[in-house]
C-alpha positions in Angstrom: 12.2 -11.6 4.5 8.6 -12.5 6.0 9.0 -13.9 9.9 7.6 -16.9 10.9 4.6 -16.0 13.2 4.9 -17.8 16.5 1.9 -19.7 17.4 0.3 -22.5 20.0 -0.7 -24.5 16.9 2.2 -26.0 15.1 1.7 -25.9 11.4 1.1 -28.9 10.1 3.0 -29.3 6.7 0.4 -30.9 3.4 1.7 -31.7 -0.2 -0.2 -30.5 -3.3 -1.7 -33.1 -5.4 -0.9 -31.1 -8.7 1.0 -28.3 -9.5 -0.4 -26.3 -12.4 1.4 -25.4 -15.5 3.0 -22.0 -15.4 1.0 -18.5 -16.8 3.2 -16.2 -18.8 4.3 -13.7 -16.0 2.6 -13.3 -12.2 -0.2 -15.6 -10.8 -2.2 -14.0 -8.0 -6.0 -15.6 -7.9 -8.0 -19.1 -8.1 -11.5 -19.5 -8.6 -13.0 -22.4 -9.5 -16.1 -23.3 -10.9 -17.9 -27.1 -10.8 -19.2 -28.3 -14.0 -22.9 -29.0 -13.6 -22.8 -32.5 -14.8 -19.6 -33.6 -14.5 -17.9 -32.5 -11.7 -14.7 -33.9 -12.9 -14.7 -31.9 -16.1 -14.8 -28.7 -13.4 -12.2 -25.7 -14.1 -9.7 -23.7 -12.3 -9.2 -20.0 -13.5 -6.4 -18.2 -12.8 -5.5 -14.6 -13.0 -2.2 -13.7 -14.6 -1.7 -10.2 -12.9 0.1 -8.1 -15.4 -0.7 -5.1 -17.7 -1.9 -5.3 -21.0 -1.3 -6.8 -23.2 0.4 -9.6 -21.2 -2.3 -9.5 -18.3 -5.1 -12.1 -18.5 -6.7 -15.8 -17.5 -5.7 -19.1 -17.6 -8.0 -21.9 -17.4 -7.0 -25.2 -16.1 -8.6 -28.4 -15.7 -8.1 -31.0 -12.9 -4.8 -31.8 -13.8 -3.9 -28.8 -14.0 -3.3 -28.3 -18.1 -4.2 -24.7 -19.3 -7.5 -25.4 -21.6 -7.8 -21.3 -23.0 -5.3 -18.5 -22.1 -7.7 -14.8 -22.6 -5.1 -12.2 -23.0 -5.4 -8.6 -23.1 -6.2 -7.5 -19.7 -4.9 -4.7 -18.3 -4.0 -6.2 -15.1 -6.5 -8.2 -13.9 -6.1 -9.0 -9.9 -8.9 -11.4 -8.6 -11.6 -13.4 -9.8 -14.5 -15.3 -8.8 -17.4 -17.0 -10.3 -21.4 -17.6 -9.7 -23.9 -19.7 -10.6 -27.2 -18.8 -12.5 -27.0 -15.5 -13.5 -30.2 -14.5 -15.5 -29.0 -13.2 -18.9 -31.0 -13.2 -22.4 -33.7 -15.3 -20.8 -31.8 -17.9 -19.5 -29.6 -18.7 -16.5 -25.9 -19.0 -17.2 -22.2 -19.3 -14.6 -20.0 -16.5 -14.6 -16.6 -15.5 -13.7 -15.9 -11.7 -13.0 -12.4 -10.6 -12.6 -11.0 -7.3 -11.6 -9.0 -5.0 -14.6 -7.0 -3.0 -12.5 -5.4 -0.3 -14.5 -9.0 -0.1 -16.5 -11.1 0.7 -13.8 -13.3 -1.9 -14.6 -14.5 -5.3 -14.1 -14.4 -8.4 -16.8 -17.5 -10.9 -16.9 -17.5 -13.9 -18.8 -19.7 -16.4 -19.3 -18.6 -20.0 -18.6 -19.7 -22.4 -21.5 -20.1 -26.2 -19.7 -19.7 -28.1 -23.2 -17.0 -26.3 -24.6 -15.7 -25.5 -21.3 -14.4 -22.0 -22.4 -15.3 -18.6 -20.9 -16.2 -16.1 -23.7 -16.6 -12.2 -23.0 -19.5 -10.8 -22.2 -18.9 -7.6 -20.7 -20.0 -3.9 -21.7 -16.5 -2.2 -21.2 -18.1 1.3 -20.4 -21.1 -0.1 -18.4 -18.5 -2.2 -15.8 -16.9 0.8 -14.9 -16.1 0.8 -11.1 -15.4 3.4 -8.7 -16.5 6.3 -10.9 -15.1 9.6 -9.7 -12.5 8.5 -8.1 -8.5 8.5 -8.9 -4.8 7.2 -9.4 -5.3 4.2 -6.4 -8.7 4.5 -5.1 -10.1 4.6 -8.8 -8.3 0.6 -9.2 -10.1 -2.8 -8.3 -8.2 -5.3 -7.1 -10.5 -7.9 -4.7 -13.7 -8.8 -6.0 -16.1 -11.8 -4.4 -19.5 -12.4 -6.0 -22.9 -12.5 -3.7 -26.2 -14.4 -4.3 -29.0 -12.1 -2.7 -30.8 -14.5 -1.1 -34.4 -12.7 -1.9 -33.9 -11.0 -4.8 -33.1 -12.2 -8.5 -29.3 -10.9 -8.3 -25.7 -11.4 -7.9 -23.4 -8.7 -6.6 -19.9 -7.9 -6.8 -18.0 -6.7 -3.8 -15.0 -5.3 -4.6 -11.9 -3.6 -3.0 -9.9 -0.9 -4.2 -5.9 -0.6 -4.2 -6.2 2.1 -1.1 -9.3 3.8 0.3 -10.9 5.8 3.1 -11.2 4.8 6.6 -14.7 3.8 6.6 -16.6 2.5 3.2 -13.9 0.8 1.4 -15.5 -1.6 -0.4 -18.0 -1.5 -2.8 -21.2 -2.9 -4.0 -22.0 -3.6 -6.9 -25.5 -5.2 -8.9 -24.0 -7.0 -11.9 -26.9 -5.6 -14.8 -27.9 -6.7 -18.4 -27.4 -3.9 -20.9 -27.1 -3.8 -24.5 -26.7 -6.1 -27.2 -26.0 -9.1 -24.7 -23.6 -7.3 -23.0 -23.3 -7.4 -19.0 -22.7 -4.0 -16.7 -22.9 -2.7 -13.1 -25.1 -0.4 -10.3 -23.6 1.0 -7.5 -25.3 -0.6 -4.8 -23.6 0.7 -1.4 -20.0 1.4 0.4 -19.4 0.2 3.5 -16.7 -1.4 5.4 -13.7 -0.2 7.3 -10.0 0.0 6.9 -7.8 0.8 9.3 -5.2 2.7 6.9 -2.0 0.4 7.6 -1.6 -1.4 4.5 -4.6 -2.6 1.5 -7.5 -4.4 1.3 -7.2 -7.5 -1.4 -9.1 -10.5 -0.5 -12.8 -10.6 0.1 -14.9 -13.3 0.2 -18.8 -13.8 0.8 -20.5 -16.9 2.6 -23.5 -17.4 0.2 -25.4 -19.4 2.8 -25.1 -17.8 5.8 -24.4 -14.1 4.7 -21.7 -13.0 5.7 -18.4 -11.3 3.7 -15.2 -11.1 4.8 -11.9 -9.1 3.8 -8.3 -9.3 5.0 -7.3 -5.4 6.3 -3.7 -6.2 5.6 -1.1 -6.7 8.5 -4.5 -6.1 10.7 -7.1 -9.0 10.3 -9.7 -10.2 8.8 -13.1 -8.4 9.0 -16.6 -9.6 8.8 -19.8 -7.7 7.9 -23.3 -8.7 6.4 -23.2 -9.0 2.6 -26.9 -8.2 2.4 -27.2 -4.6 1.9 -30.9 -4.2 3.2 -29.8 -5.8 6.4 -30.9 -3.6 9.6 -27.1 -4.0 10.6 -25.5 -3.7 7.0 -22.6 -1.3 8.2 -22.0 -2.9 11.3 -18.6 -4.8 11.8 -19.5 -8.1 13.5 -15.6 -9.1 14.5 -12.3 -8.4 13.6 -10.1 -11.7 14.0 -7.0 -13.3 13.0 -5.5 -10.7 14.2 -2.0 -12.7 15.3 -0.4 -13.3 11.5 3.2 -12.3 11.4 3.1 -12.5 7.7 -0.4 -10.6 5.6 -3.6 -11.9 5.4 -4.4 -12.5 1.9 -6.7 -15.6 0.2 -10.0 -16.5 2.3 -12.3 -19.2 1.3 -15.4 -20.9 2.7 -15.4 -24.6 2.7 -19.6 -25.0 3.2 -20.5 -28.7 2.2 -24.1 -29.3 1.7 -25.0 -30.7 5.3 -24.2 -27.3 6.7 -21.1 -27.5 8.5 -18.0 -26.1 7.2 -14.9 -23.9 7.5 -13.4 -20.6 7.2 -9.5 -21.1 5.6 -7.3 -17.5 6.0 -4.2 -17.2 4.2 -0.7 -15.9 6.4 1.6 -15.3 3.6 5.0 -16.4 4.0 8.2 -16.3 1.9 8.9 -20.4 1.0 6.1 -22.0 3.1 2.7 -19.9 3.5 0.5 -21.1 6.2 -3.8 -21.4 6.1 -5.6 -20.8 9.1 -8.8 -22.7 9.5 -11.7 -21.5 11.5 -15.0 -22.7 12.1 -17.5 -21.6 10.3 -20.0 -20.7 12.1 -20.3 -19.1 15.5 -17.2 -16.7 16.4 -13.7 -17.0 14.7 -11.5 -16.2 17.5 -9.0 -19.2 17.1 -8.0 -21.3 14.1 -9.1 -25.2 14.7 -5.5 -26.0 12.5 -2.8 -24.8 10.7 -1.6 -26.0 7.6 1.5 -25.1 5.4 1.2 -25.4 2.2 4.8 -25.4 0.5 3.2 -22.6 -1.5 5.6 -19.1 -1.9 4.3 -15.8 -0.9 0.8 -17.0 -1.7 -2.1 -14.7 -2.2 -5.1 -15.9 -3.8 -6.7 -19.1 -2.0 -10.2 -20.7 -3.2 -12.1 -23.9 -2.0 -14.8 -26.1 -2.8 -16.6 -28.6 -1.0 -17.9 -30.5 -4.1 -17.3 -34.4 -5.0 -15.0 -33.4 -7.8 -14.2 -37.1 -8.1 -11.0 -39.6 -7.8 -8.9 -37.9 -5.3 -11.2 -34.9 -4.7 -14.0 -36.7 -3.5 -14.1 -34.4 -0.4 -13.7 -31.2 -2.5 -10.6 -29.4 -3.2 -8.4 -26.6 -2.3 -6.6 -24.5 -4.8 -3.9 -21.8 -3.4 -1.6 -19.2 -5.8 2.3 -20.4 -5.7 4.4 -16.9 -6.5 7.7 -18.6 -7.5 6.0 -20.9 -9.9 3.8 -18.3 -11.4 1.0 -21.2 -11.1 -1.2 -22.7 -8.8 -1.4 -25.8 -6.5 -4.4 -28.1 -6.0 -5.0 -30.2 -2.4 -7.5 -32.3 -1.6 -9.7 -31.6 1.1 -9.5 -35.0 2.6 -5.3 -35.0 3.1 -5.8 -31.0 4.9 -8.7 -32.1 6.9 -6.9 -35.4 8.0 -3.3 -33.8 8.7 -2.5 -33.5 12.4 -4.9 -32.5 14.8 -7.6 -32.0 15.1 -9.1 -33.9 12.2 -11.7 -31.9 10.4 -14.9 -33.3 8.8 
């Protein structure tokens, strides 16, 4: 059993507004995307983490009813999604999951009137850590990048285990044939300090940065730009005090430029988010919350108007025992305890 970390900031307990239905056998990641319309029509997908043919993604609406179940992944770990892609001449939202035991990743394209994801991937092309084997040759974290000068989105990803110094890798998500979508290595970087894994990664479009969780360590920050002049420079290495692992991270970034960091600690029963600031230094969490969620990896947020009680955006978080995923509003974490957040 997990121990509760000790901390100066008492952990201030919020309740889920809805409690997704079930997938078939192991939930791990959230990602959600907004509809571009009608932000209340907006989907949650879910990653069911198990081997073919029982692995694959759920997706959920608001209230948390499974719309499309995609089976036959072969144990697909995390997924994210981006907005305007270029493919076949037009500009299209994607979600990108890790296939673990495949080697590869899984792109789909999101389809905002029938609200479905359909395949788009080319299976040889999406190939990911080529040469490598067993462990180091199997995704697992993935967050998707927005060069901010260049026509492109990248996928970061982690592997199951990995050298000391570049773990993760990046890579340009490419058109090939017939429609299909595939990748180019475009750098490794990032260190690991060789304790545990590295699983969760997520990228701050706006201001650039990417962080990962270096299990039972901390959390680590770099530049997600690859032609940065400090690209493979490690700016900080913070919540470093967990008891429990540092899993989920998600960047809260409403439009007038403020925002927050959240940091899964995950705990047996009651997991805990840390919430930094988001900009400037993350050396102390502003809060803690506990979510009532079990052993909880994944974690995503968004700081859209999503509508009726997710006005202020929402917050979606894994639930292990459930096998499904919770949904919070922004407004009931950022208003429990103290301080109250914006």
């Amino acid at each position: 059993m997990t121990t509760v970390r000790r901390t100066t900031l008492n952990p201030v307990p919020v309740t889920p507004l809805v409690r997704t239905q079930p997938l078939p056998d192991d939930a791990d990641d959230p990602a959600i995307w907004v509809h571009p319309n009608r932000p209340e029509l907006s989907l949650i997908v879910g990653t069911n983490k198990e081997a073919t043919p029982r692995g694959g993604l759920g997706v959920y609406d608001l209230r948390g009813q499974m719309l499309q179940w995609i089976g036959g992944l072969d144990r697909p770990n995390n997924v994210d999604i981006a907005y305007g892609f270029g493919w076949q001449g037009r500009r299209i939202d994607i979600a990108v999951a890790t296939e673990r035991f495949s080697s590869r990743l899984r792109i789909y394209r999101i389809d905002p009137q029938r609200r479905r994801l359909f395949d788009i991937t080319d299976l040889e092309g999406a190939q990911v850590f080529r040469g490598e084997r067993e462990e180091r040759a199997m995704p697992m974290g993935i967050a998707l990048y927005k060069h901010p000068r260049r026509d492109e989105i990248h996928a970061i990803v982690a592997p199951k285990a990995g050298p000391r110094e570049g773990y993760l890798h990046q890579y340009r998500l490419v058109a090939t044939r017939a429609g299909r979508v595939g990748v180019q290595l475009v750098r490794t970087f990032g260190r690991f300090s060789g304790e545990s894994e590295i699983e969760a990664v997520a990228v701050d479009n706006e201001l650039g940065y990417v962080y990962y969780a270096d299990e039972g360590v901390g959390i680590r920050k770099y530049y997600a730009d690859p032609d940065h002049p400090q690209a493979n420079r490690e700016l900080a290495l913070f919540a470093t005090q967990f008891k429990g692992d540092q899993e989920g991270i998600a960047v809260y970034a409403p439009a007038k430029g403020e925002g927050y960091l959240l940091c899964v600690e995950q705990l047996e029963d009651n997991s805990l988010v840390h919430i930094y600031p988001r900009f400037g230094r993350q050396t102390k969490p502003l809060k803690v919350v506990a979510l009532g969620a079990d052993e909880t990896d994944g974690l995503d947020v968004s700081a859209r108007n999503l509508g009726g009680a997710f006005r202020s955006g929402i917050v979606v978080a894994m639930n292990s025992e459930g096998r499904n995923f919770f949904y919070y509003s922004w407004e009931s974490i950022a208003n429990a305890g103290t301080p109250q957040l914006g």
